[in-house]
DSSP file (Angstrom, degrees, kcal/mol; ACC not computed):
  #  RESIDUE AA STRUCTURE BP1 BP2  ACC     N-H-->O    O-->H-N    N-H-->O    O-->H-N    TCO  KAPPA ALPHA  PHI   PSI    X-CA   Y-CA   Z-CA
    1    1 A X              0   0    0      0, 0.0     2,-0.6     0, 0.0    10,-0.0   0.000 360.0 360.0 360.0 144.5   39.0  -89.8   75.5
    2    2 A X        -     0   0    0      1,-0.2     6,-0.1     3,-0.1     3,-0.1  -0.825 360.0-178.6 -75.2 108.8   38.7  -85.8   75.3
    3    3 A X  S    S+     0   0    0     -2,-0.6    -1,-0.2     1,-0.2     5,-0.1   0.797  78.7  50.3 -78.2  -1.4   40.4  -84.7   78.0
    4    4 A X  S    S+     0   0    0      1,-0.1     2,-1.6     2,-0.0    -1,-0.2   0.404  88.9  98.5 -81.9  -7.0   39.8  -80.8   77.6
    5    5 A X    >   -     0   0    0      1,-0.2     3,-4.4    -3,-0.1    -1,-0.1  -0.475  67.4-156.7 -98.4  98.2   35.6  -81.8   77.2
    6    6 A X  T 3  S+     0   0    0     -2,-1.6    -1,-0.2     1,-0.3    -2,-0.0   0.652  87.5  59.2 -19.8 -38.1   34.5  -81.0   80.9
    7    7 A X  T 3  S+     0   0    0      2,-0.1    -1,-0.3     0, 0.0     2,-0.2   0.329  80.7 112.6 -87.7 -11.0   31.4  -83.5   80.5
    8    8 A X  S <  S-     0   0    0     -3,-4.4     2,-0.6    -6,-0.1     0, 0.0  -0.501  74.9-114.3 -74.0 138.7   33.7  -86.4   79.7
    9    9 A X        -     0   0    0     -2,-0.2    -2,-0.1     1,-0.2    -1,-0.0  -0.805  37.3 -90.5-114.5 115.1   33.7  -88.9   82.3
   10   10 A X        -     0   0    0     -2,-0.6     2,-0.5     1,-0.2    -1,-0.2   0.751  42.5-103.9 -45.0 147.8   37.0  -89.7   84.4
   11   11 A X        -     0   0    0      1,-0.1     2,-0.5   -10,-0.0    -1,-0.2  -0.630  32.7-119.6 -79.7 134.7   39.5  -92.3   83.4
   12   12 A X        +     0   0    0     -2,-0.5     2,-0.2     2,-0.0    -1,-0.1  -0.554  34.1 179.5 -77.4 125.1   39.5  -95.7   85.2
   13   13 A X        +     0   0    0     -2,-0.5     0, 0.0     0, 0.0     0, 0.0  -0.548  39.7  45.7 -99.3 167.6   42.6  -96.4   86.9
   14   14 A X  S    S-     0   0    0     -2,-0.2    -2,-0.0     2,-0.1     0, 0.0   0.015  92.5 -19.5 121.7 160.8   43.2  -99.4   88.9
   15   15 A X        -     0   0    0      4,-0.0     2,-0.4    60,-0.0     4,-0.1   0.047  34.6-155.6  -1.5 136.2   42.7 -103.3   88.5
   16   16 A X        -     0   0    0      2,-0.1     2,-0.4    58,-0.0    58,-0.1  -0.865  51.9-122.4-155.8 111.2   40.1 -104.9   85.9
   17   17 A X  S    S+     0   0    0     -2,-0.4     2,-0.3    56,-0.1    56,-0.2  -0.906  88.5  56.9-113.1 139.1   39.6 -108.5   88.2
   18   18 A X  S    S+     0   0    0     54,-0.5    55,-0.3    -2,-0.4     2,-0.2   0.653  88.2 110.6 -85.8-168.9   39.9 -110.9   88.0
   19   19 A X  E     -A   72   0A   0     53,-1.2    53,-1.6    -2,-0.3     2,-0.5  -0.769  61.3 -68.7 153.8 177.2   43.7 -110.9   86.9
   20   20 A X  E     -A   71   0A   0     -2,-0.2     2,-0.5    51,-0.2    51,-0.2  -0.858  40.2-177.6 -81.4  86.0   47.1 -111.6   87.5
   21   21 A X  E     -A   70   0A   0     49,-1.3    49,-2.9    -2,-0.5     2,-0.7  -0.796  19.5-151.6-123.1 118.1   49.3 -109.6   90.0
   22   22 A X        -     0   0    0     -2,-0.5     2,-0.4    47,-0.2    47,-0.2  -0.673  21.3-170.8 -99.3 146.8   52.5 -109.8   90.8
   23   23 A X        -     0   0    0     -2,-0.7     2,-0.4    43,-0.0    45,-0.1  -0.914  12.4-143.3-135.4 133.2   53.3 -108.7   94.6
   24   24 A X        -     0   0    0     -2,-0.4    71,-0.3    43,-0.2     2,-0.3  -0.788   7.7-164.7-116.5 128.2   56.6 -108.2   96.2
   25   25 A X        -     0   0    0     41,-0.8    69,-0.2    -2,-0.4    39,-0.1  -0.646  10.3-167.9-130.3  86.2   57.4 -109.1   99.9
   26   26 A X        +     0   0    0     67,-0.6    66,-0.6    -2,-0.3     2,-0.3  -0.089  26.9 136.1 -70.3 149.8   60.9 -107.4  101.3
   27   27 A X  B     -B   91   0B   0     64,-0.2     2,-0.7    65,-0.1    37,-0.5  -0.978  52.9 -45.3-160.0-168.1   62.3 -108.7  104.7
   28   28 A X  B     -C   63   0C   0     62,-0.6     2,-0.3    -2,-0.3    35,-0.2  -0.619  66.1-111.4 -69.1 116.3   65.0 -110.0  107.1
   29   29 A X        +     0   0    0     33,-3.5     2,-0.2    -2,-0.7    -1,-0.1  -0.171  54.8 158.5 -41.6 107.8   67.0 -112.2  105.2
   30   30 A X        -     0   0    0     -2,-0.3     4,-0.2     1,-0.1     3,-0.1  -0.677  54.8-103.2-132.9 179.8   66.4 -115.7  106.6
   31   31 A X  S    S+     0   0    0     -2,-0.2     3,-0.4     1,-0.2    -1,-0.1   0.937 116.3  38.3 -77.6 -77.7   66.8 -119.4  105.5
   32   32 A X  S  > S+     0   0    0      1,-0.2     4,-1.1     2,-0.1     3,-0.5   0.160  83.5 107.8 -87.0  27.4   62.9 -119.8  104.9
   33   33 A X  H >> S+     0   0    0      1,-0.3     4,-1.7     2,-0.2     3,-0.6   0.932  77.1  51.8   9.6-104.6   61.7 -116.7  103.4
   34   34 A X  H 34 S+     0   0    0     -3,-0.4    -1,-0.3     1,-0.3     4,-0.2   0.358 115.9  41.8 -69.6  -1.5   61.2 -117.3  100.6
   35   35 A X  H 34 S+     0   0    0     -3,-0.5    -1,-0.3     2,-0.2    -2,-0.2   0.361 111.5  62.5 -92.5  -7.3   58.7 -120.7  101.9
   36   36 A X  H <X S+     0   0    0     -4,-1.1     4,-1.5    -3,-0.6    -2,-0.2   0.815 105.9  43.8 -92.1 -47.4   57.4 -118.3  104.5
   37   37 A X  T  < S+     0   0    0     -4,-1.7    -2,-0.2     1,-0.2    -3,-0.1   0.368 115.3  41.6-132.4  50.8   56.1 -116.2  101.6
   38   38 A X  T  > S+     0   0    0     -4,-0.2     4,-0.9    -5,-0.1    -1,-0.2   0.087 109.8  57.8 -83.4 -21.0   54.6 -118.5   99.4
   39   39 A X  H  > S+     0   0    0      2,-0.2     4,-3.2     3,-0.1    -2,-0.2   0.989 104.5  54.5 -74.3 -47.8   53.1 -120.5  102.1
   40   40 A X  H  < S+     0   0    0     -4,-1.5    -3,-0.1     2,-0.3    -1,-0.1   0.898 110.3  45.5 -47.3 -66.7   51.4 -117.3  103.2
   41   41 A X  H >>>S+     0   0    0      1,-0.2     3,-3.9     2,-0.2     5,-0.7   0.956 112.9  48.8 -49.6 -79.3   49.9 -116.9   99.6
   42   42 A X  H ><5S+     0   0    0     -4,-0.9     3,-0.5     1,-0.3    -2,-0.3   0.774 106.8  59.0 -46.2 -33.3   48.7 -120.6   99.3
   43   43 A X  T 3<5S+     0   0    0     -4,-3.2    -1,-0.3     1,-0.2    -2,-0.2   0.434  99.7  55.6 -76.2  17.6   47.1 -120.4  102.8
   44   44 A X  T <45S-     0   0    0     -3,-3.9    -2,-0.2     2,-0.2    -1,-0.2   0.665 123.9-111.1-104.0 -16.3   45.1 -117.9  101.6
   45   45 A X  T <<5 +     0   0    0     -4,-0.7     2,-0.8    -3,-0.5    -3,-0.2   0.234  64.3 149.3 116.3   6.9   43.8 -120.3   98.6
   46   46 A X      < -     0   0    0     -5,-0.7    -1,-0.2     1,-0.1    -2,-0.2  -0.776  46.2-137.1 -90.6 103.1   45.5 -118.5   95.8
   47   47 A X        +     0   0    0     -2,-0.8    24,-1.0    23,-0.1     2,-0.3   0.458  33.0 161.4 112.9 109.5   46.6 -119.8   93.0
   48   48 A X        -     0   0    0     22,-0.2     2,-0.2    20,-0.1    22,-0.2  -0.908  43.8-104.0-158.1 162.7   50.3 -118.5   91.7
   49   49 A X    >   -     0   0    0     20,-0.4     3,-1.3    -2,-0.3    20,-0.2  -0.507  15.8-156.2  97.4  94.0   52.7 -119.7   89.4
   50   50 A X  G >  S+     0   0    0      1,-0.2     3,-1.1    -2,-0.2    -1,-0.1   0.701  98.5  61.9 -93.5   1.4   55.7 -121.3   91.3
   51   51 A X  G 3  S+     0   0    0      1,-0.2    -1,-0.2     3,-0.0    17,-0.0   0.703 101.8  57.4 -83.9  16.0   57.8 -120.5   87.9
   52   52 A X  G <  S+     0   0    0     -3,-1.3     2,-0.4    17,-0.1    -1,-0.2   0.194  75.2 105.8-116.6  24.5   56.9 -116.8   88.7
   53   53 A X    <   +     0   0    0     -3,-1.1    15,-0.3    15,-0.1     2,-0.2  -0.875  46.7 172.3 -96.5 125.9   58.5 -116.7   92.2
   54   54 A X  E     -D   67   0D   0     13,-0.8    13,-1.1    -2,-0.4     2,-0.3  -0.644   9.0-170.0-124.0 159.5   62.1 -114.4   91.9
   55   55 A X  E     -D   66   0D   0     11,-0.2     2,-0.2    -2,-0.2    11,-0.2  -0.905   5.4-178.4-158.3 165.3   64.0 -113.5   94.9
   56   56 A X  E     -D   65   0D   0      9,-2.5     9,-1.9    -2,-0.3     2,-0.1  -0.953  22.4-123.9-162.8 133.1   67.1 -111.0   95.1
   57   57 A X  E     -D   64   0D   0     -2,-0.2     7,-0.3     7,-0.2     5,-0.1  -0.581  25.4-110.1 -76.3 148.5   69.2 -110.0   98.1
   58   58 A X    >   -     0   0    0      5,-8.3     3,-1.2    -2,-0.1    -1,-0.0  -0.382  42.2-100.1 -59.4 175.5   69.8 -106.6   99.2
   59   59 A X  T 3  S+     0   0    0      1,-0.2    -1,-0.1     2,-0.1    -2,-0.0   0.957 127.3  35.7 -25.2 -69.9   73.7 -105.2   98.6
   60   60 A X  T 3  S-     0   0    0      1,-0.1    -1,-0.2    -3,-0.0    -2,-0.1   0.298 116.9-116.9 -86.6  25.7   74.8 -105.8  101.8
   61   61 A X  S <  S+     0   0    0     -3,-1.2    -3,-0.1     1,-0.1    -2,-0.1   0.500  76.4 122.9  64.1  -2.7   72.6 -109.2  102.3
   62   62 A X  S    S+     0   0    0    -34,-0.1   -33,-3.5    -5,-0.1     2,-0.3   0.902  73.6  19.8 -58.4 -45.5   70.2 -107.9  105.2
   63   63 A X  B     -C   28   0C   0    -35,-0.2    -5,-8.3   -34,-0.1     2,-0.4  -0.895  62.5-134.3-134.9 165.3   67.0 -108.5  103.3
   64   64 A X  E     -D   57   0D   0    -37,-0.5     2,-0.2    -2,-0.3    -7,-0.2  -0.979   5.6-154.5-142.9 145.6   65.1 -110.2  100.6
   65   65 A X  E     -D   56   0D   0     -9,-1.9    -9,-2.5    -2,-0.4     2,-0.3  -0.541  17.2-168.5-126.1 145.1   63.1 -109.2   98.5
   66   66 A X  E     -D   55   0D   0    -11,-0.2   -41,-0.8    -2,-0.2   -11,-0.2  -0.953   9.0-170.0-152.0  84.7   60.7 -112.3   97.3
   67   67 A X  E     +D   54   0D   0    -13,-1.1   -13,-0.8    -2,-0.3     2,-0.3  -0.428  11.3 161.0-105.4-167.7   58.5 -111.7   94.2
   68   68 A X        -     0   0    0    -15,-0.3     2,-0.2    -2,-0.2   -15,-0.1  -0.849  30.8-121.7 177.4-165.4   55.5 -113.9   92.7
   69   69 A X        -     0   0    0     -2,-0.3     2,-0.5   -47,-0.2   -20,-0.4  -0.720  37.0-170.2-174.3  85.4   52.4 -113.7   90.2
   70   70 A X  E     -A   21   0A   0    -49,-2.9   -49,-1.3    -2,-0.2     2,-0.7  -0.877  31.2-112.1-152.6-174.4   49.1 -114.5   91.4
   71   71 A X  E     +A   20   0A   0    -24,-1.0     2,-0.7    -2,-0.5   -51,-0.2   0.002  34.7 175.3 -31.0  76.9   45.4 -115.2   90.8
   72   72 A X  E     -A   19   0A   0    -53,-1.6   -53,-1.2    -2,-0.7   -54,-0.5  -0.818  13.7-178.9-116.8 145.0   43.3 -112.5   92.2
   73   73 A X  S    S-     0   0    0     -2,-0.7     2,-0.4     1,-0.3    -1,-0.2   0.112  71.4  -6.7-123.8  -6.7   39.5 -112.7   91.5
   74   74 A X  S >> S-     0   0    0    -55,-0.1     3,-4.1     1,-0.1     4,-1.7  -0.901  82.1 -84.2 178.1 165.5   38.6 -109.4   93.4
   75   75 A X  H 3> S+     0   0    0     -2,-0.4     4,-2.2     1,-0.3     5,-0.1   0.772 119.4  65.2 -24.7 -47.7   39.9 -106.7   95.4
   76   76 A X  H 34 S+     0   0    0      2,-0.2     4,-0.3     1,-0.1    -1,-0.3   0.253  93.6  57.6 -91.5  14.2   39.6 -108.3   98.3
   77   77 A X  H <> S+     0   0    0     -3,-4.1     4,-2.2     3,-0.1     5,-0.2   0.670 118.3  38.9-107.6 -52.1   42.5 -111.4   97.3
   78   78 A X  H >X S+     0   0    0     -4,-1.7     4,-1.9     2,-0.2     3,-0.9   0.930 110.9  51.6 -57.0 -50.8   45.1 -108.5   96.8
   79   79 A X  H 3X S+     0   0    0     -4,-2.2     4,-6.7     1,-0.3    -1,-0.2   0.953 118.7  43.7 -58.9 -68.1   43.8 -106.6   99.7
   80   80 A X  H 3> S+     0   0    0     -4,-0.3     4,-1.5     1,-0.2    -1,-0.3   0.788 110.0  56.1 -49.2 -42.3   44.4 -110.4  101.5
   81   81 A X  H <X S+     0   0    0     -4,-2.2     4,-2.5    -3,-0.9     5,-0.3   0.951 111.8  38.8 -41.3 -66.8   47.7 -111.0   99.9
   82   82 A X  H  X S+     0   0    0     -4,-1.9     4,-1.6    -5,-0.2     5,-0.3   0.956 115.5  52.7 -67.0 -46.4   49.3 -107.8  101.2
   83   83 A X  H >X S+     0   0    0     -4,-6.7     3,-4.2     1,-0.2     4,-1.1   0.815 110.2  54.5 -39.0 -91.2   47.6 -108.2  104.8
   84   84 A X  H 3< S+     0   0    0     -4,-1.5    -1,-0.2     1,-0.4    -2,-0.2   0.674 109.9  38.2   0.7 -70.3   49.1 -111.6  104.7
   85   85 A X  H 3< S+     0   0    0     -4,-2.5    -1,-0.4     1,-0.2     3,-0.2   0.679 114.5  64.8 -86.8  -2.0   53.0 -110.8  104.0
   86   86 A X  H << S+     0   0    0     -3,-4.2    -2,-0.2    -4,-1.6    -1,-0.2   0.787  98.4  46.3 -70.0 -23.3   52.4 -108.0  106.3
   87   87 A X  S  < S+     0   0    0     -4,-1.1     2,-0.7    -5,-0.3    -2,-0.1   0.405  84.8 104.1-101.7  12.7   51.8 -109.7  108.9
   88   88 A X  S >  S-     0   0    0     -3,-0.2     3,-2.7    -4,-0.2    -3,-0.0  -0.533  80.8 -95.7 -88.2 139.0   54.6 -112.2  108.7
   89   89 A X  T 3  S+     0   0    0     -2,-0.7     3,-0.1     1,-0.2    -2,-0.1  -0.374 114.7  21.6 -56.2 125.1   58.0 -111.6  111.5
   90   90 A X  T 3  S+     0   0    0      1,-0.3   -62,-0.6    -4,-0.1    -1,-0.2   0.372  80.1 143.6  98.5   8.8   60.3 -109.9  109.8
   91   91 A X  B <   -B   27   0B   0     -3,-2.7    -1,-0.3   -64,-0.2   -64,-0.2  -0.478  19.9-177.7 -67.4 156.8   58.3 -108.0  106.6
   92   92 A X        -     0   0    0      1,-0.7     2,-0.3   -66,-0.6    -1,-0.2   0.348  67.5 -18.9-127.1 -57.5   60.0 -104.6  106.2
   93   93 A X        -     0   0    0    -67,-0.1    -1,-0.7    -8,-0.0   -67,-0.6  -0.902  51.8-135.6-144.9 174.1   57.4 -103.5  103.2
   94   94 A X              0   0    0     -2,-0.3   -69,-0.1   -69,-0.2   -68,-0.1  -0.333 360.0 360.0-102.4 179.9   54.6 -105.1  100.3
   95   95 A X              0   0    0    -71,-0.3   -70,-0.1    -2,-0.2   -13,-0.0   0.029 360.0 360.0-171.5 360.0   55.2 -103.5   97.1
């Protein structure tokens, strides 16, 4: 694409769904976490990978950070994902 030709039509950023998205859920470091968020994804009906779920402590062990891979079929299953681990006790951020 030209970008110097004014008339040229904007680049698309963003998603091309369905696909595969992997989504990151930081918290307080606890015992069940990481079953706290993957159950959260599977009660929303989505589809992930369990050989793409990673976790890592922080440095000083206070949180973990919980990552995954999964099926989203529109906007609105990521949108639902993040809502989801946001709304779990103890989320610090989504990523």
């Amino acid at each position: 694409m030209d970008t110097n030709d004014p008339g040229a039509a904007p680049e698309q950023r963003g998603f091309e769904f369905p696909c595969r998205i992997e989504i990151t859920a930081v918290g307080l470091a606890s015992a069940d976490w990481i079953e706290r968020v993957t159950g959260a994804i599977h009660a929303l009906g989505l589809s992930f990978d369990a050989d793409s779920v990673r976790s890592r402590s922080s440095s000083g062990g206070k949180y973990l950070s919980v990552s995954l891979s999964f099926d989203a079929h529109s906007r609105e299953d990521y949108d639902a994902a993040h809502g989801a681990l946001r709304a779990l006790p103890g989320i610090k951020w989504t990523l």
